[in-house]
N, C-alpha and C positions, 0 to 999 in steps of 0.2 A: 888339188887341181884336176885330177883326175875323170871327177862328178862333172867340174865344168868345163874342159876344152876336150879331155880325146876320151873320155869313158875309164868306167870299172876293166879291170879284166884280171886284178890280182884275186881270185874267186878261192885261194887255196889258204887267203886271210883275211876273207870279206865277212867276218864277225868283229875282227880287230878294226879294218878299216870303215865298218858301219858307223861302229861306237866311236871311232876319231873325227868322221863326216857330222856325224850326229849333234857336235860339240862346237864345230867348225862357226867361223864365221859367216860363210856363203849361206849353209843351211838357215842360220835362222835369220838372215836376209829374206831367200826366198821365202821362206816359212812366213814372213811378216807381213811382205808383199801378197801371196797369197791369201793373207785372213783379211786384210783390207783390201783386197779385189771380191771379197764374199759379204762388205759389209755395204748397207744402204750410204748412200749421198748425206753428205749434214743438210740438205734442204727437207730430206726425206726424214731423216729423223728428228727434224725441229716441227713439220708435219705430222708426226705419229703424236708428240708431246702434247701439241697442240691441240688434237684431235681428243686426249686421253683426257685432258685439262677440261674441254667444252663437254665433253661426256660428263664428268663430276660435276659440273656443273648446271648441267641439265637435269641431273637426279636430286642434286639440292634444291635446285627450284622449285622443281617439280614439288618436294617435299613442303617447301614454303607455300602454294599454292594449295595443294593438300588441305594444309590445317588453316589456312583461311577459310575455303571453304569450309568446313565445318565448321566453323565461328560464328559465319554468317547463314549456314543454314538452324545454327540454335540460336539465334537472336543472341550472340555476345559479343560484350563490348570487346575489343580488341586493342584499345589504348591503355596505359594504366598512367598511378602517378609520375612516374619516369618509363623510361624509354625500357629499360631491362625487367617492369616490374608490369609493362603490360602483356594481355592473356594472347595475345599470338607470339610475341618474344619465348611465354613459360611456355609455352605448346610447345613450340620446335625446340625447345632448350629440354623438356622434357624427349622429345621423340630421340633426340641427338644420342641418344645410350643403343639405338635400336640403329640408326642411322649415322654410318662413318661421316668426319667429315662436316654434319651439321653444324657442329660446334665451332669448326672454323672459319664455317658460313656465316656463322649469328656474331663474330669476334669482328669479322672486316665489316660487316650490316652492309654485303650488297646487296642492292635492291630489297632494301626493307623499308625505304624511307617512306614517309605518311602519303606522297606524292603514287610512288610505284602502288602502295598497298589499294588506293582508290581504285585507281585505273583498274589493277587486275579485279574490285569487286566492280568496277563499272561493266568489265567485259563480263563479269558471269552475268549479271542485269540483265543486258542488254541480249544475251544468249538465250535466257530463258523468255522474254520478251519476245525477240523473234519466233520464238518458238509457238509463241500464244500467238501472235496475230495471224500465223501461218493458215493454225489450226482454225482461228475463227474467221480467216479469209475464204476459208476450204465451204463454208457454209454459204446457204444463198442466205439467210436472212441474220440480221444481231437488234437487240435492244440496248438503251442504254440505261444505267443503275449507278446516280450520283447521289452524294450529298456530303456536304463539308461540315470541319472541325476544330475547332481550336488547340494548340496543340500547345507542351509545356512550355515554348517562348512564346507564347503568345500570337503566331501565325496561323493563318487559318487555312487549313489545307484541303484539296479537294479530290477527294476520293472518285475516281472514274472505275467502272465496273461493266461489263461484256457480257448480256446472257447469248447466249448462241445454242442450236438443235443439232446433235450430230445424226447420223441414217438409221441409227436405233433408236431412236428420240428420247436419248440421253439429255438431258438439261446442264447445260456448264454455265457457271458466272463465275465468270474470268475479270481479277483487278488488276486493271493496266499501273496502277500505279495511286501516290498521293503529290499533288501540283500544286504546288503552294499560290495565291493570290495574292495579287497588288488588290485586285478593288474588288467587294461585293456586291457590285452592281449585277443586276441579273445581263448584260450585255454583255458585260466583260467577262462572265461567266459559261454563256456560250460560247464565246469567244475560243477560249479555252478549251471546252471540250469537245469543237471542229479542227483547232491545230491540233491535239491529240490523236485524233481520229485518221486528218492528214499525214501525220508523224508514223501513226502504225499502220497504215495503207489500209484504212476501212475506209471504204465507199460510204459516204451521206446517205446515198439513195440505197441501201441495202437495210436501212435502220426501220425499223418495223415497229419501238415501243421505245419509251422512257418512264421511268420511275424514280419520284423522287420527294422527298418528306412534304410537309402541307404549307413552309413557308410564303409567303407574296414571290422574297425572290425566287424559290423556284419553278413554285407553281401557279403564279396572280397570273388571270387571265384577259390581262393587259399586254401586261410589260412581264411576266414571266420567262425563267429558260426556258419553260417547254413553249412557250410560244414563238420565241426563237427559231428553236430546232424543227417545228411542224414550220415554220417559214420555209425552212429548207427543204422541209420531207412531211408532206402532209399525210402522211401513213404512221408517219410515229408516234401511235396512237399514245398518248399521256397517263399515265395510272398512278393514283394515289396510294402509298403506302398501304398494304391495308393491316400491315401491323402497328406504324403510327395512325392506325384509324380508330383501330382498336384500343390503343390508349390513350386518343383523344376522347373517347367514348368512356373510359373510364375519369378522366377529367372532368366533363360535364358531368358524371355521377358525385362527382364529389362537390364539385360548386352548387349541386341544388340537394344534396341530403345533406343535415346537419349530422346525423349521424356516422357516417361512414367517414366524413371529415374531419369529426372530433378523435374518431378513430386511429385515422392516419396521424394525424399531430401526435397525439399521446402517444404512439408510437416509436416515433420516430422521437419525440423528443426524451421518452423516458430512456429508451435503449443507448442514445446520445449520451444520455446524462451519467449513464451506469458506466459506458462503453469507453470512454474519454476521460476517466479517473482512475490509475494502477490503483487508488488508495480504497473508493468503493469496488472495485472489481474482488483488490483482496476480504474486503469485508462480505461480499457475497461468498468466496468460499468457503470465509469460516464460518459464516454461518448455514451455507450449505452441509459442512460437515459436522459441526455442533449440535444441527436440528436432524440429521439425516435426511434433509431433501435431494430429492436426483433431481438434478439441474442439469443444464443444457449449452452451449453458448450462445450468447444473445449476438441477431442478427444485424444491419445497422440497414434502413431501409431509405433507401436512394430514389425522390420522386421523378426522377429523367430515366431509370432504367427499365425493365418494361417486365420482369419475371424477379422481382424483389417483396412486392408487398406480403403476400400470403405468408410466404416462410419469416418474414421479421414479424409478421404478427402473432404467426404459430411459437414463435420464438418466446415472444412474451407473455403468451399465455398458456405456455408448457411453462413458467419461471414466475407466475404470477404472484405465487405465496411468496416464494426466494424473493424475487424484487419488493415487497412489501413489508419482509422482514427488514428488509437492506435500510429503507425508507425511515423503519422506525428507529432504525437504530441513527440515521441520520439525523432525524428532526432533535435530535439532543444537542447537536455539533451548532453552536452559533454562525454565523453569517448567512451570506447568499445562499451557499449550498443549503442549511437548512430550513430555508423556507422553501426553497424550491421542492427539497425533499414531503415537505408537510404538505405541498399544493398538489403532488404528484401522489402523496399516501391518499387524501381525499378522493382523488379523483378513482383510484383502484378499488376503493370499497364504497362506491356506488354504483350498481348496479348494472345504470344505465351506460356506463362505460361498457364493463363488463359486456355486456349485452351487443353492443355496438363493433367489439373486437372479435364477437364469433360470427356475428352475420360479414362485418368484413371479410371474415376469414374466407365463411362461405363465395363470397362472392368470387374476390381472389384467386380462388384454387381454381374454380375455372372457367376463369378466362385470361390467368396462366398455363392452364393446359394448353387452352387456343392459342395465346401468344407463339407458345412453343412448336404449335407443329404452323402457322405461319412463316414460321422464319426457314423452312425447309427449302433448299432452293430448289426440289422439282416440283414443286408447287406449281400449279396452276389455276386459273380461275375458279373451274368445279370442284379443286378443292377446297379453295377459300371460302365461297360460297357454303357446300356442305357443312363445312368445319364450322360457318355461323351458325348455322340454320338448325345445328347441332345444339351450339351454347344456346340460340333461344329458346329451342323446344323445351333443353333442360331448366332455363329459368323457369318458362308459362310450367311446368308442369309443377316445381316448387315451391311455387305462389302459393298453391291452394291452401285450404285451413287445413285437410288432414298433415301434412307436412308440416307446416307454423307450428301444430300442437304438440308433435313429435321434437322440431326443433328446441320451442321453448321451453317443454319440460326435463329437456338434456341439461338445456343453459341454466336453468332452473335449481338442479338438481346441482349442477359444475359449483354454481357460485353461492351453495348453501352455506359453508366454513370463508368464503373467499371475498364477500361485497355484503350490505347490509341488505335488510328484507326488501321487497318490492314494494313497492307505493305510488299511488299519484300523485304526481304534480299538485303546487297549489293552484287553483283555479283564479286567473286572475283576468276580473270583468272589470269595464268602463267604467264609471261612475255615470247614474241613472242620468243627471243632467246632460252628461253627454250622449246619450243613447238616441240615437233616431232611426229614422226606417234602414237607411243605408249605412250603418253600423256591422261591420262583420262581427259579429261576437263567437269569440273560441270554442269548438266544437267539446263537449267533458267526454272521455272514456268513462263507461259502465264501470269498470274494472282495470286492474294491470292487464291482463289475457289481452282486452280489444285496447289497448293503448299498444302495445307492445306489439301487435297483431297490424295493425296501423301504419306502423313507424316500420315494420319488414316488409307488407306490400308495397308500400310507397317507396321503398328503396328497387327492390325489385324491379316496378312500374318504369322508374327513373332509366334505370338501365338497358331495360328491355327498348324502352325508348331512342336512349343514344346509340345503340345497336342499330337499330333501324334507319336512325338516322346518318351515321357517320357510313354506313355501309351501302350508300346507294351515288354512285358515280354514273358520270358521262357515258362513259365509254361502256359499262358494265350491261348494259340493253344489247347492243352488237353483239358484245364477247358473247355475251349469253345464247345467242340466236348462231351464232356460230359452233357456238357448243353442239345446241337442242339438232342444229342439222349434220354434224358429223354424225353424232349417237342415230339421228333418224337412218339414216342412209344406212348404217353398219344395222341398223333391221329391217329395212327394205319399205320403201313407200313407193306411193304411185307417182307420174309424172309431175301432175299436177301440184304436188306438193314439193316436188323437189325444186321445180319452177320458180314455186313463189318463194323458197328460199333464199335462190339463189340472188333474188330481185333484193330481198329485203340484206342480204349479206356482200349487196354487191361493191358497197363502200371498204369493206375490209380485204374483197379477192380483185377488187382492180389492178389491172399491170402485172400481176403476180400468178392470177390463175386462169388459163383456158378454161372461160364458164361452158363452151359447148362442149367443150373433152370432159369436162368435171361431167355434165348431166348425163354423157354417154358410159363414163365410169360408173354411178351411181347407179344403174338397171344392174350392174353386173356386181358390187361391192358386199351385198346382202349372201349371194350366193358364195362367192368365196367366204366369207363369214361362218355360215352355215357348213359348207365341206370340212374347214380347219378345224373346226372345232368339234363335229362328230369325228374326225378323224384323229384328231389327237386327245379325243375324249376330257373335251376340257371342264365337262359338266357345265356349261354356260346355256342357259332358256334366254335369255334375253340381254342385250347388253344395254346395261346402264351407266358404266363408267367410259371415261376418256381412258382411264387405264388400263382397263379389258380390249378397247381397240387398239392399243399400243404394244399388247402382251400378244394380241393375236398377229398381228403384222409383224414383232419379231421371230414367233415360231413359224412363220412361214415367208422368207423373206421375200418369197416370189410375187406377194401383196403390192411389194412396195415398188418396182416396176413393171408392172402388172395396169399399177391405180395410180399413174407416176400422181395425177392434177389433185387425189385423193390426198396421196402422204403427201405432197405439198404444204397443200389446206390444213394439215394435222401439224404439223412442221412450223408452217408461220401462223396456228392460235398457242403453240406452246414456247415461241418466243416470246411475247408478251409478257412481259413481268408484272408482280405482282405484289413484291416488296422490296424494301432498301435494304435488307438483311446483311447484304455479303458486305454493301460501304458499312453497314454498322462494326460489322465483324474486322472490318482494314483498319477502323478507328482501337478498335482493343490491341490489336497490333501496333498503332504508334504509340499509344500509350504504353507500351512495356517498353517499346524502342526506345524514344523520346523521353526519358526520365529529366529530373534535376541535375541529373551527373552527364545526361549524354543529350543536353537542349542546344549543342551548336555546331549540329554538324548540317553540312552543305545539304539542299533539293537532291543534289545527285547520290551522293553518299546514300543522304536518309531511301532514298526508292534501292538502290543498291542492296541495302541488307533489308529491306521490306520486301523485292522483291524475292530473294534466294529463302529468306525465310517460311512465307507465305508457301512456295512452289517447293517445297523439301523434294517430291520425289523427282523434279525435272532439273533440281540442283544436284540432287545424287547422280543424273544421268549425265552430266555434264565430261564431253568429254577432254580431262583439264590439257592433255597431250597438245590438240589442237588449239584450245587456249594459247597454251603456253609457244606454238608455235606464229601463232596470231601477234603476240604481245612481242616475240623478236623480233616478228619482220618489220617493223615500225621504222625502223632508222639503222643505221649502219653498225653502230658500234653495239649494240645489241647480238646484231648478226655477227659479229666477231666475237663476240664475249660469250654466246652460246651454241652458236653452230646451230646445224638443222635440226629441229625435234622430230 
């Protein structure tokens, strides 16, 4: 009682009466009261739990977000056959050794449902999405780059694509995505690619070009999309493929030479025939290794793809003994297969096959070279251009007879053990009663040499032809003339010249460029040319490329407001497209997406991981924090279930 009404004061036994206080009931009263006057409110500590709960739980997501992303930036499927056995369940089920907790997350499946999983790949889409239209908002001018595809359900989807110039006249073609169509009517088809345009906040009137394959619907110059779209914007200037030009031009070499055609068939059908049997496949290696021939794989040549022919023909004429062996040992086997086999031995050891497979070959190679550097998206017209003018110089100079002689006595030599000897044709004339004036009677070759010699120029002839032909467009007179007077100006001409330029180029800088600021630049353009380039010692006498004026205005950025109506004008002729390349390239993309296993998933879905895939490094930059902060603020119970990120 002492501790609590009147005080200690027995001090001459207060070790004794410490340890009897000490045991006391009062003390550990106070004692009790005390440690619960030092502890937080149960409001306070239902708060901290709380608090610790939505933290775990914001790290688990997080986690789950994580390896979606990655899913979908490597184009993998993410379902499996059951719920536990698909590849984003095995991710986080694998990660969960590395990450507490997981495991308990992946056992309740919240927010794992096929519901939640969309949305969060919707919002990465839609993140990366905004991020591209920002970028090509930020541009004064865009072209457009469509063309549609059938896809493994059978919908035809349409590929929209974005070239746009950045200030270093970087070239981007940017695909907004693939849009599935109700109708292919060319109306409905525009239709489509103005709500697009609408949806991603492009201005109509900023659209400077369209490109797009040679069909009626998108190119007939009726009722065509581009007729459509120049409705709207008579500046968007229209360009034909010119690498579907280019293998329209290889088409027409095939429908009027009989050779290069019988080529392609036999081709294509022998490698078929070898390719699509385990049973002949195994019979070529053993007899690949029985005879000791080094053999190759054989290629399967595809007449829609545009850089296939050459290597499946080289294919089979690096395998030509191998396949012939193959052959003979088939024509022993009764049914189909070996007759096919005995029509297909025939045809290999006649010559004029033979013969027909290296000039293909020749041809092939290049104008698969050309294919390939086509398809480059900083292409521009002087490239395209060159790059022809390039393959025809090299055909006219291969024409000649010293080449033919050179060739033939290679093929000559090739097919001495491989095809039978050379020979003519039998000559086969009218019957006299039918012969009259206007009778064409079949011209004889002297010899194999000028028969054979004949049959190369006239292929040759053919080609050089649909070159010329398929490569001469509308628009390509302007483009061109817009060329000749950037390159003029960047070596300095007189007034007078510059004048008449600007007259004849005055349909493509309407609206777009101050022609009297452009002619006042242009006294001055030649001389900034001249200083940069003795100053930076760039060894340049004369410029001839678009690409030299482009090199020159980045090493000196000062050019480019300096000459603002100049880099303009250089600006909107290298928006102008020039091929469908990048939709061809979105189409190889839904095809690996879009398989037999993965043909039914939603428009949104499918652009969702088309899109994250395609963009890898702006899916990498994504920041998922704010993501994940985005996808809680939606609704309430969200915002309870994970607190603020």
């Amino acid at each position: 009682m002492s501790f609590t009404s009147t005080g200690f004061c027995d001090w001459k036994n207060a070790l004794r009466g410490l340890r009897q206080h000490n045991h006391s009931r009062f003390h550990s009263e106070c004692l009790y009261v005390v440690q619960q006057q030092s502890k937080p409110s149960i409001l306070v500590q239902i708060d901290t739990v709380t608090k610790q709960q939505q933290e775990q739980r914001r790290r688990l997501f997080m986690a789950e977000v994580s390896s979606l992303q990655y899913l979908l930036r490597q184009c993998i499927a993410l379902r499996g056959r059951s719920e536990n056995e698909g590849n984003l369940f095995q991710l986080m089920l694998l990660r969960s050794v590395d990450i507490t907790g997981l495991d308990q997350w992946l056992h309740d499946k919240k927010y794992l449902s096929h519901n939640i999983v969309n949305e969060l790949a919707k919002e990465m889409a839609l993140i990366i999405l905004r991020n591209l239209c920002i970028e090509i908002s930020n541009k004064p001018f865009f072209a457009l780059i469509c063309d549609e595809s059938t896809d493994e359900s059978g919908k035809t989807q349409l590929s929209i694509s974005i070239r746009s110039v950045d200030e270093c006249f970087g070239i981007h073609e940017d695909c907004l995505g693939l849009y599935e169509l109700e109708s292919q009517d060319a109306k409905h088809i525009a239709t489509v690619i103005l709500d697009v345009l609408i949806r991603c906040n492009l201005n109509v009137e900023a659209c400077r070009g369209q490109a797009y394959d040679g069909t009626a619907t998108m190119s007939g110059v009726h009722g065509g999309v581009a007729v459509y779209i120049l409705q709207r914007q008579k500046k968007a200037f229209f360009v034909h493929c010119n690498a579907h030009c280019l293998d329209l031009a290889l088409q027409d070499l095939t429908k009027v030479s009989i050779t290069i055609n019988v080529a392609l068939n036999i081709t294509k059908d022998i490698v078929n025939f070898v390719r699509r049997s385990p049973k002949r496949l195994n019979i070529a290696e053993k007899l690949s290794f029985d005879l000791c021939i080094t053999s190759s794989q054989l290629k399967p040549l595809c007449p829609t793809r545009w850089t296939v022919r050459a290597s499946s023909m080289n294919s089979l004429l690096a395998n030509h003994h191998l396949i012939q062996s193959v052959m003979k040992e088939l024509v022993e086997q009764k049914g189909e297969s070996g007759v096919k086999a005995a029509g297909w031995l025939n045809q290999m050891e006649n010559f004029q096959t033979f013969f027909g497979l290296k000039l293909g070959h020749v041809i092939f190679v290049a104008t698969e070279e050309l294919s390939c550097s086509l398809q480059r998206i900083d292409n521009c017209l002087h490239d395209v251009l060159c790059a022809v003018n390039v393959l025809i110089s090299y055909f006219t100079r291969i024409r000649s007879n010293e080449y033919f002689e050179t060739f033939y006595s290679k093929v000559v030599t090739e097919a001495e053990f491989l095809t039978d000897e050379t020979r003519l044709p039998r000559v086969r004339r009218p019957p006299n009663r039918f012969v009259t004036d206007t009778t064409l009677i079949p011209e004889v070759s002297e010899n194999c040499t000028e028969l054979y010699r004949k049959q190369y120029q006239n292929v040759i002839d053919e080609v050089l032809k649909a070159l010329n032909n398929r490569f001469k467009q509308s628009i390509f007179p302007l483009l061109c003339q817009v060329q000749e007077f950037i390159i003029v100006v960047a070596n300095g001409s007189c007034a007078s010249t510059i004048d008449k330029f600007c007259a004849e180029i005055q349909a493509f800088i309407v609206d777009d460029i101050n022609c009297e600021r452009l002619k006042q630049e242009c006294a001055m353009v030649p001389d900034f040319f001249r200083t940069v380039i003795d100053n930076k010692e760039m060894g340049i006498k004369k410029v001839t490329k678009i690409s030299t004026i482009i090199d020159v205005l980045n090493v000196e950025p000062i050019g480019k407001t300096m000459f603002h109506q100049f880099n303009q004008l250089l600006r909107l002729y290298l928006t102008v497209p020039v091929t469908t390349a990048t939709a061809e390239r979105s189409f190889s993309v839904m095809n690996r997406m879009k398989t037999c296993l993965r043909s039914t998933m939603t428009p949104t879905r499918l652009n969702s991981v088309f899109l994250a895939h395609i963009y890898k490094e702006k899916t990498d930059s994504i920041d998922l924090r704010s993501l994940c902060s985005t996808f809680a603020s939606k609704n309430e119970q969200r915002k309870l279930f994970f607190g603020i990120f």
